[in-house]
C-alpha positions in Angstrom: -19.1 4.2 -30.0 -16.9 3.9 -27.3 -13.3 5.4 -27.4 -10.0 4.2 -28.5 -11.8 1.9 -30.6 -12.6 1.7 -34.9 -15.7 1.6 -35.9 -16.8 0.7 -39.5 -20.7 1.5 -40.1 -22.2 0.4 -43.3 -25.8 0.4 -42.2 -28.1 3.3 -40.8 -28.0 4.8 -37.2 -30.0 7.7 -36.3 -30.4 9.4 -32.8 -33.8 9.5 -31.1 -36.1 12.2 -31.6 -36.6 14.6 -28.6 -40.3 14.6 -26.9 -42.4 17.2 -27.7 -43.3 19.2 -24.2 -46.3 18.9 -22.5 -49.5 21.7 -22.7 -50.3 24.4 -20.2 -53.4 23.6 -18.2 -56.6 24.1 -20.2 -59.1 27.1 -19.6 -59.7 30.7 -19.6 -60.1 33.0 -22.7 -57.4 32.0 -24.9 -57.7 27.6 -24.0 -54.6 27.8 -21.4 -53.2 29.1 -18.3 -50.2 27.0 -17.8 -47.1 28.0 -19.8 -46.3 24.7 -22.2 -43.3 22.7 -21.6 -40.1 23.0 -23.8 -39.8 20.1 -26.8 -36.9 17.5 -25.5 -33.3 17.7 -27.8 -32.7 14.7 -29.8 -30.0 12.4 -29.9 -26.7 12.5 -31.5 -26.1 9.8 -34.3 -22.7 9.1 -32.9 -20.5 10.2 -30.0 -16.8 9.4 -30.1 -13.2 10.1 -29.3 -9.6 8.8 -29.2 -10.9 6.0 -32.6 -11.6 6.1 -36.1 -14.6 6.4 -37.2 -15.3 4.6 -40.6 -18.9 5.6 -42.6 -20.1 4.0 -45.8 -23.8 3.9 -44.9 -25.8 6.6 -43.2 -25.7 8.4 -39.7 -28.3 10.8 -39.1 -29.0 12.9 -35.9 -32.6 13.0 -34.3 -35.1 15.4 -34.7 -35.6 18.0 -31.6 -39.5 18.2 -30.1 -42.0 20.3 -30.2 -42.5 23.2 -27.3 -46.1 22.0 -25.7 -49.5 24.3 -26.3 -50.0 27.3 -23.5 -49.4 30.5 -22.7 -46.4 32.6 -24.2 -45.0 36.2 -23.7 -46.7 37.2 -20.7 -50.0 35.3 -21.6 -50.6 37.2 -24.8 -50.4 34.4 -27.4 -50.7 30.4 -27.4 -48.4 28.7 -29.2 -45.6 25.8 -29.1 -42.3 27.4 -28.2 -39.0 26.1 -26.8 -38.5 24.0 -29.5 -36.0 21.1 -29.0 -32.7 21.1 -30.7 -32.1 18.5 -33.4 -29.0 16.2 -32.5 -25.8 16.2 -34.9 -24.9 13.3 -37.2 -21.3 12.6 -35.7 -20.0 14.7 -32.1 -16.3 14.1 -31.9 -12.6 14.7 -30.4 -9.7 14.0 -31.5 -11.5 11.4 -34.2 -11.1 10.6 -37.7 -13.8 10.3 -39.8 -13.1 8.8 -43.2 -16.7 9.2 -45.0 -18.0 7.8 -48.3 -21.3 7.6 -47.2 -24.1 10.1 -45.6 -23.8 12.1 -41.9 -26.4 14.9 -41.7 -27.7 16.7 -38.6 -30.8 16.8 -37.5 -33.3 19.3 -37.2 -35.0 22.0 -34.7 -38.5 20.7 -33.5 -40.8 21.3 -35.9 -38.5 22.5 -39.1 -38.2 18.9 -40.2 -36.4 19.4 -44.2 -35.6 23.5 -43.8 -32.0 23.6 -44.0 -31.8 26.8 -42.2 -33.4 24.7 -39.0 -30.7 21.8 -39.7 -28.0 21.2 -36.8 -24.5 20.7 -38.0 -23.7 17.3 -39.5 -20.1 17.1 -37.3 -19.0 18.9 -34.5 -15.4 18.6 -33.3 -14.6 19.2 -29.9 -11.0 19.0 -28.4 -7.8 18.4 -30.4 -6.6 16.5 -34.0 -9.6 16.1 -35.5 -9.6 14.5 -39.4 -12.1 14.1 -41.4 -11.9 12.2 -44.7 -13.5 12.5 -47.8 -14.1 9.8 -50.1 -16.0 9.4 -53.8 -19.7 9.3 -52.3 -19.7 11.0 -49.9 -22.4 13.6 -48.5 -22.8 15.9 -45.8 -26.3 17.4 -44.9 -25.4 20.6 -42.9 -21.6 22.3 -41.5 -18.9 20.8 -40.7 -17.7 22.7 -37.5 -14.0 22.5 -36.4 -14.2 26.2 -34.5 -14.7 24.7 -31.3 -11.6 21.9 -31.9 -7.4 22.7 -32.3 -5.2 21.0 -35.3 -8.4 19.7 -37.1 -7.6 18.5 -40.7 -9.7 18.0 -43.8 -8.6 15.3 -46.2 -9.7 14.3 -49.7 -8.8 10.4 -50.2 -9.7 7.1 -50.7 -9.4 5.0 -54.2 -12.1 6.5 -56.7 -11.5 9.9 -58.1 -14.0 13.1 -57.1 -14.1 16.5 -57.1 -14.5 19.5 -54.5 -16.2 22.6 -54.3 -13.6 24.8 -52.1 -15.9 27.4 -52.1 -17.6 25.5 -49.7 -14.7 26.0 -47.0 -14.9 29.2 -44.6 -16.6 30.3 -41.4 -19.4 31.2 -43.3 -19.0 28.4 -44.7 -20.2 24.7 -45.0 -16.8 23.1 -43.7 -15.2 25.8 -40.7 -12.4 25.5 -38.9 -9.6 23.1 -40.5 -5.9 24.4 -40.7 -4.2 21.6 -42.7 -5.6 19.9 -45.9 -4.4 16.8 -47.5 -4.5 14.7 -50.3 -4.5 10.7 -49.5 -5.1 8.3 -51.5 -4.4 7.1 -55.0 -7.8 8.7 -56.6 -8.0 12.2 -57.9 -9.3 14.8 -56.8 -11.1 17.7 -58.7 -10.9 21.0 -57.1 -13.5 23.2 -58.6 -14.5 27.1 -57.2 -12.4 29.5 -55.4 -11.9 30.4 -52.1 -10.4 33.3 -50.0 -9.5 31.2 -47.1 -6.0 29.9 -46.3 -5.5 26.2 -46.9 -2.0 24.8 -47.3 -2.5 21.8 -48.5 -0.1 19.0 -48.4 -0.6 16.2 -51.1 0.6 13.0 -50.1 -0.8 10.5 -52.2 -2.7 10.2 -56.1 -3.7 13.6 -57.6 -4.7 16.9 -56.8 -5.9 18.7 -60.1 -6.6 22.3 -60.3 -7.4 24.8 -63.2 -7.0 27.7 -61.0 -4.8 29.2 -58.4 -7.5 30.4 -56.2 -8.8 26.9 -55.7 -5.9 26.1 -53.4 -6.6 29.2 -51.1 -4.9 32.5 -50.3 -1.8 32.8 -52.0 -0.2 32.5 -47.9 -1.0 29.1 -47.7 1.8 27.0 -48.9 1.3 23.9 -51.3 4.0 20.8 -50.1 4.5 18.1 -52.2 4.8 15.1 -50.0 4.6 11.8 -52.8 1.6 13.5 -54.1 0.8 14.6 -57.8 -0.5 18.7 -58.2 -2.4 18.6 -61.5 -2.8 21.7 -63.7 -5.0 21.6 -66.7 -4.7 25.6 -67.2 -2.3 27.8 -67.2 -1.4 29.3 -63.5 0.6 32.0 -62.3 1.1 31.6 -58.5 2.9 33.7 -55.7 2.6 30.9 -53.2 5.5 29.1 -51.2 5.9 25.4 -52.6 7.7 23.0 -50.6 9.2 20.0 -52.0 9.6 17.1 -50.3 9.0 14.5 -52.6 6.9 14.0 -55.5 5.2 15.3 -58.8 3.9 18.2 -60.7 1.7 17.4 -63.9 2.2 20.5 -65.7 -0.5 20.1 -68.4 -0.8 23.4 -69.2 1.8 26.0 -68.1 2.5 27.0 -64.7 4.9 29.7 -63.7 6.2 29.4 -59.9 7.1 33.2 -58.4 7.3 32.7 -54.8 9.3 30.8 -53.1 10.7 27.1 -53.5 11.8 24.9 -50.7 13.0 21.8 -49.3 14.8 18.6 -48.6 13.0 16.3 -51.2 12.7 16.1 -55.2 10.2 16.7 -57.9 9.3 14.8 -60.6 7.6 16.8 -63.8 5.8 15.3 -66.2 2.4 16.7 -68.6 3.5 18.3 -71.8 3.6 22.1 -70.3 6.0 24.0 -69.2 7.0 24.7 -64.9 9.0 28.2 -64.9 10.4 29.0 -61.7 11.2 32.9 -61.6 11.5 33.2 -58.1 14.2 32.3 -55.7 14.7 29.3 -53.5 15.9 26.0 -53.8 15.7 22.1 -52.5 18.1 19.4 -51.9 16.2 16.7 -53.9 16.6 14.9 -56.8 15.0 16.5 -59.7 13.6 14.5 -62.8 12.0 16.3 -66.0 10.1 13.4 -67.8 8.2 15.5 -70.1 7.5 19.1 -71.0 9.8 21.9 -69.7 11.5 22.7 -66.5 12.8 26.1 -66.9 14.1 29.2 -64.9 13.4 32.5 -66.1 12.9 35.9 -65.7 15.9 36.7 -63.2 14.8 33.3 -60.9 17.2 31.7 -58.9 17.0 27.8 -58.0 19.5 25.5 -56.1 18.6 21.6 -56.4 20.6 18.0 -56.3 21.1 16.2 -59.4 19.0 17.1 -62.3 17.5 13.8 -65.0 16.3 15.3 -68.0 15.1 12.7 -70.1 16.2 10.9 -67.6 13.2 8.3 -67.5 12.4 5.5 -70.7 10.6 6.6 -73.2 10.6 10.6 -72.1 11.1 13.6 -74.0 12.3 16.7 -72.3 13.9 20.2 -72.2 15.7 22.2 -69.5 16.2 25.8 -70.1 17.4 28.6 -68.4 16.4 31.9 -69.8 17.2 35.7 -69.2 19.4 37.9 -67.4 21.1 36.4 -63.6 18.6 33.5 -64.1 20.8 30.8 -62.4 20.5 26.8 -61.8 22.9 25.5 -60.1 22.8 21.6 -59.8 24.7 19.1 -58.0 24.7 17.3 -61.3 23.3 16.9 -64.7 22.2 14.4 -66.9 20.6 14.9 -70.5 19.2 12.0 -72.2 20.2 9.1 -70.0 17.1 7.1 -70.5 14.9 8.9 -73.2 16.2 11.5 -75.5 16.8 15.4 -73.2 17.5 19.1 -74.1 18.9 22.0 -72.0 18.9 25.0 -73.6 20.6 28.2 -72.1 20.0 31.4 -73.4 19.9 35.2 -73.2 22.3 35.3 -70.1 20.8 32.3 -68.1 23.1 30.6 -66.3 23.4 26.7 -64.9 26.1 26.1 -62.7 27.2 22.4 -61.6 29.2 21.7 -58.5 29.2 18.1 -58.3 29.1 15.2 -60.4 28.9 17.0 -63.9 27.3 17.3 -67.1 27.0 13.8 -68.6 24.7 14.4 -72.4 23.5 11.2 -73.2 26.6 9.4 -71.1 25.5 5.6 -73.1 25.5 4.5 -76.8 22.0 4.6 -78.2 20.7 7.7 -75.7 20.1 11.0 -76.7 21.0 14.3 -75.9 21.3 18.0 -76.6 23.3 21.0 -74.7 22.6 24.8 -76.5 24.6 27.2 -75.1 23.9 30.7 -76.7 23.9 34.5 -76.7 25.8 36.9 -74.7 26.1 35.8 -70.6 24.5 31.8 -71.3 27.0 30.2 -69.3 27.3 26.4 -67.9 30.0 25.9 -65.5 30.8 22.8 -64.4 33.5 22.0 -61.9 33.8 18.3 -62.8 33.5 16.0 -65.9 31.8 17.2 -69.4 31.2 14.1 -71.0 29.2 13.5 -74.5 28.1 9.7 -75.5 25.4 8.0 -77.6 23.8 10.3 -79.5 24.8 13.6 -77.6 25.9 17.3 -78.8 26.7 20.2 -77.0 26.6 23.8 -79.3 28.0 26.6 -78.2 27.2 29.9 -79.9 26.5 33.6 -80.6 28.8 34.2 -77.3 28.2 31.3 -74.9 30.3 29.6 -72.5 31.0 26.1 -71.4 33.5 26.3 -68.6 34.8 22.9 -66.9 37.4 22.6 -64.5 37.4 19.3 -64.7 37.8 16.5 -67.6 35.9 16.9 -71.5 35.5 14.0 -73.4 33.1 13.7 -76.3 32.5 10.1 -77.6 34.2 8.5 -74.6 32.1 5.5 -74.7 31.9 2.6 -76.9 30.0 3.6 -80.3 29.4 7.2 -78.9 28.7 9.9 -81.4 29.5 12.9 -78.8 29.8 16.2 -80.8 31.1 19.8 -79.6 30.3 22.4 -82.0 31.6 25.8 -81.2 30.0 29.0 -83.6 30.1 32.7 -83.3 32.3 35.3 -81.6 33.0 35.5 -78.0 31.7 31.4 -78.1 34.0 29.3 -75.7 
């Protein structure tokens, strides 16, 4: 394969076999006395760099040789020794390899099928390596990045998978990536657990997950880049998430303690709930379509404006929950599109500073605002408006505070509703 170039290979190639080496000379006691020559390497299936290498058949390095008949260790034994070395499936730098078929190495002379004799399947060399995985594809022996800088590992193409992450490590089966990304509009299955650190960046489809420890040391940090994270168990993670644009499917519940970051939005949908109890915050737009978005536990998050219900059809609930648990929003809207809740309680906190708290703001949309216990506050230093099918309760000593404009019903066959109960309730 020559450089700077794409290849797309969708037959079979396969590097030669190395030569086996030549006998000692014949004679005395033991048949020789010549030394035998050393087996030849083999071939490697393909050589690249600078291009893309594109693999839905098979590449398969050759087979080393065999060390020729003689004299070994001082003249005390005959047998074939300097065995050839087998040839790898794919040697590569700065490539990208975006597999859905079969790459295996090939073999020292003589072990032919013992995988503990098998030669990597890729070797990276050099600088930005990528390799792609896609639904089908195999790899017969490592994957070795050690040698290579800014190598990535990506899980991608159309078809959904799944992925052992044990099977990432220097010990390992795939060694010496520092980046891992999503692509693609399949999903992905990670299964197993792995110690390693692998900050993964999801970019495209799914990423699902039914544990915390299939996404790698809790250092690594998971960045949502227009990619979906998947939970179908309840997780508790101490990781770093950066947002910068897309969705969590929530599921089953998962409770965010570390940090939260970033200059893009979220979108959260599944029927679970997302708690944030750590601190943080990103400038995004945020948009609950199903399930729960919630602060708790003391957490602190800044964020843009804030949907909840926001989207046709959807069903939704912010809350805000506990002691100095604070949102604070550049707007919010409950039940614009589908019918929203927020629900602040127990001295939870949401504070707006932009363009207000609209509740169902349109006739025929839904919305609900609870406000209760001692310290549930919502502040708001613009407009408080109700519409449609929207209610606001205040109770058991909670606080709405706007400095700005209240109006309840103020559109066109709006229903609004303030309902104030309970002393110390403003």
């Amino acid at each position: 394969m020559a450089t700077d170039s794409t290849v797309d290979n969708r037959g079979v190639i396969r590097g030669g076999n190395g030569g086996n080496g030549g006998d000692g000379s014949p004679g005395g006691p033991l048949g020789y006395t010549g030394i035998g020559g050393s087996g030849a390497s083999a071939g490697h299936g393909v050589v690249a760099g600078n291009g893309t290498l594109i693999n839905s058949g098979t590449i398969t390095g050759g087979d080393g040789g065999l060390g020729g008949m003689g004299l070994v260790d001082g003249g005390t034994a005959v047998g074939r020794s300097n065995l050839g070395f087998g040839g790898v499936g794919v040697l590569g730098s700065n490539l990208t390899i975006i597999n859905s078929g079969t790459i295996s190495g090939g073999f020292i002379g003589g072990f032919s099928g013992s995988e503990a004799a098998r030669v990597p399947a890729i070797l990276f060399v050099g600088t930005n390596n990528r390799l792609e995985l896609q639904a089908g594809s195999v790899i017969n022996g490592i994957v070795d990045a050690t040698l290579a800088t800014g190598n990535t590992l990506a899980l991608g193409g159309s078809a959904n998978s799944s992925f052992d992450v044990s099977s990432i490590g220097p010990a390992a089966q795939y060694r010496g990536f520092g980046a891992y990304e999503k692509t693609g509009g399949s999903t992905w299955t990670l299964t197993g657990t792995t110690t390693q650190v692998t900050p993964w960046t999801l970019r495209e489809g799914s990423l699902s997950i039914a544990s915390d420890g299939s996404l790698g040391d809790v250092s690594g940090t998971l960045t949502l880049a227009g990619g979906t994270l998947l939970t179908t168990a309840p997780i508790t993670t101490a990781r770093a998430v950066a947002m910068a644009g897309g969705t969590i499917q929530s599921d089953a519940d998962l409770t965010l303690t570390g940090t939260i970051s970033g200059t893009g939005g979220v979108t959260k949908t599944g029927a679970g709930t997302l708690t944030a109890t750590g601190t943080g915050g990103y400038s995004g737009t945020t948009q609950i379509a199903a399930g729960t978005m919630a602060v708790a536990n003391g957490g602190s998050l800044a964020t843009g404006d804030v949907g909840v219900g926001g989207v046709s059809g959807s069903n939704a609930t912010l809350r805000v929950d506990g002691q100095n648990s604070t949102w604070q929003a550049s707007s919010i809207l409950v039940g614009r599109a589908g019918t929203g809740a927020m629900n602040v309680t127990t001295g939870g906190r949401v504070v707006i500073t932009g363009g207000g708290l609209n509740i169902a703001d349109n006739p025929g949309q839904d919305g609900t605002v609870t406000v209760s216990g001692a310290g549930a506050t919502v502040t708001t230093t613009d407009v408080l408006t109700l519409g449609g099918v929207g209610s606001a309760t205040v109770s058991n000593g909670g606080r709405i505070v706007s400095s700005g404009t209240a109006a309840a019903g103020n559109n066109p066959g709006g229903q609004g509703t303030f309902v104030v109960t309970g002393a110390g309730s403003v």
